[in-house]
N, C-alpha and C positions, 0 to 999 in steps of 0.2 A: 682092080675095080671091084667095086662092091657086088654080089648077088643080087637079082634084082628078084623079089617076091612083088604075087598081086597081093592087090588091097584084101580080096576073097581069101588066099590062104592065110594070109598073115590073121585076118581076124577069127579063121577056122581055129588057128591055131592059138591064138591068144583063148579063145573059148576054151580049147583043150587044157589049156594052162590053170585059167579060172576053175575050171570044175575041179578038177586037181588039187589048187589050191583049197578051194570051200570044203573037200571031203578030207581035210589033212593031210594029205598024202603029198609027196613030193617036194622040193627046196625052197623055201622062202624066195619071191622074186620081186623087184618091184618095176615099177612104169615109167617110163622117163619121157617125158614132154617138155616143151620149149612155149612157154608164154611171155611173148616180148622179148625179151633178153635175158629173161630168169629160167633156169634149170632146174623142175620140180621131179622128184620121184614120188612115186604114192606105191603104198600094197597094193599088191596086184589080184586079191583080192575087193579091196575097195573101190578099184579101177571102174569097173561097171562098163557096159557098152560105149565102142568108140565106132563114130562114123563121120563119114565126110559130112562136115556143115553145109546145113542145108538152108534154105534162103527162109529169113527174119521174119517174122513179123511185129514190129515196132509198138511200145505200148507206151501211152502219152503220159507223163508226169512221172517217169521214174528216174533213177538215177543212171550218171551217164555212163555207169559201170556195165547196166544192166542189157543186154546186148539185143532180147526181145522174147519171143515166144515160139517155139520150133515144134512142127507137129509131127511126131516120128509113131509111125503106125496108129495113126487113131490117137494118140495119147499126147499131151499136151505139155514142154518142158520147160523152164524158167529157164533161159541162158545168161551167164553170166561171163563178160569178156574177162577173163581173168588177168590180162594185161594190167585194162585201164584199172580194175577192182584194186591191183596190188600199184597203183599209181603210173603206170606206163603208159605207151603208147597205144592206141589200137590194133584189134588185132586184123590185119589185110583179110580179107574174104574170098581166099585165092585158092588151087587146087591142092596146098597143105594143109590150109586150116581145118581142124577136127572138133567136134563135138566129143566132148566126153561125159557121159551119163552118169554123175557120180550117185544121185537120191536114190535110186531103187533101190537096193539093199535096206535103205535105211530109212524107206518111205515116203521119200520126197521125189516131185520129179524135177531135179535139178540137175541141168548139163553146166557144165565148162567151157568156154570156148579158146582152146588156142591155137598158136603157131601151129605149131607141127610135132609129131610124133616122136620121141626117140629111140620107142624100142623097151625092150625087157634088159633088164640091167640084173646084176648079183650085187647080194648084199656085201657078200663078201671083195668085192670089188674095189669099196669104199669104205673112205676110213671119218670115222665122228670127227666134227668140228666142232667147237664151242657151240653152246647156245645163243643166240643172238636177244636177248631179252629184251630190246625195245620190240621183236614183233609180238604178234600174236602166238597165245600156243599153240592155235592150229601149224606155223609156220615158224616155228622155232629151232627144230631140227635143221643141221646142216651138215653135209658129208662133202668130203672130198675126195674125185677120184682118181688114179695113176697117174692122169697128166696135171692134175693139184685144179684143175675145175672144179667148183663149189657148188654143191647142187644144196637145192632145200628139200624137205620131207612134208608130204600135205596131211596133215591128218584128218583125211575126209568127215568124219563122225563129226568132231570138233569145231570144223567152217560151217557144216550142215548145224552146229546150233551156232553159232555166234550171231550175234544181234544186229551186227551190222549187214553181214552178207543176208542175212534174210531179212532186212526191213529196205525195201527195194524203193520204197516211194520219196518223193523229195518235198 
């Protein structure tokens, strides 16, 4: 049976990682989260704050990707269901689902919403897949790990400018 960690250490500890990460120092890591059915890793660096999704507030005329508006300290964050975005299902609004904060770094305030968490993952872990050139190159990367599961690679920068993910209206 797995260890079980709180929510609190695990994000102490992810912070510790983060800083880590941003002042160079220490092993390249990435994120693994589960939206819909698809298996995304991001740097973990670009990871940004993760926190339990907090309840919506719905904004009229946008796309049905677009999941609402989440007020996390005073600040104000675009969410985007990253499910239905990447053509899936929705994402349940259950006590897995997480908020992931990807814009700050990169001056946007834009969360993620998905399933659930996976943890810190090694690079070395996983092995390169072909590129998938019908997607995006935000989401082109794709690795496979020990048990030959395919995960994809978000390259946060790259969705924060794409045209589609940021033009929310319909």
């Amino acid at each position: 049976m797995a260890k079980k960690t709180s929510l609190r250490d695990f994000q102490e500890y992810l912070a510790a990682r983060l800083t880590t990460a941003a002042q160079g120092r220490g092993a390249l890591s990435w994120l693994g989260v589960e939206a819909g059915s698809e298996a995304w890793l991001l740097d973990l660096s670009d990871s940004g704050e993760i926190i339990q999704a907090p309840q919506l507030a719905p904004v009229p005329l946008t796309r049905a990707w677009f999941a609402g508006i989440a007020n996390i300290r005073g600040n104000l964050h675009a969410v985007t269901d990253f499910s239905v975005f990447r053509g899936g299902a929705p994402t349940p609004q259950n006590a897995n689902a997480r908020l992931l904060l990807i814009g700050a770094k990169h001056g946007a305030n834009a969360a993620l919403l998905v399933s659930r968490m996976l943890g810190l993952k090694n690079p070395e872990d996983f092995t390169p897949e072909a590129q998938d050139s019908n997607e995006p190159s935000w989401a082109a990367q794709r690795f496979a790990d020990p048990q030959g599961k395919v995960w994809r690679k978000l390259s946060v920068r790259e969705l924060l400018a794409d045209h589609d993910f940021m033009n929310i209206g319909v």
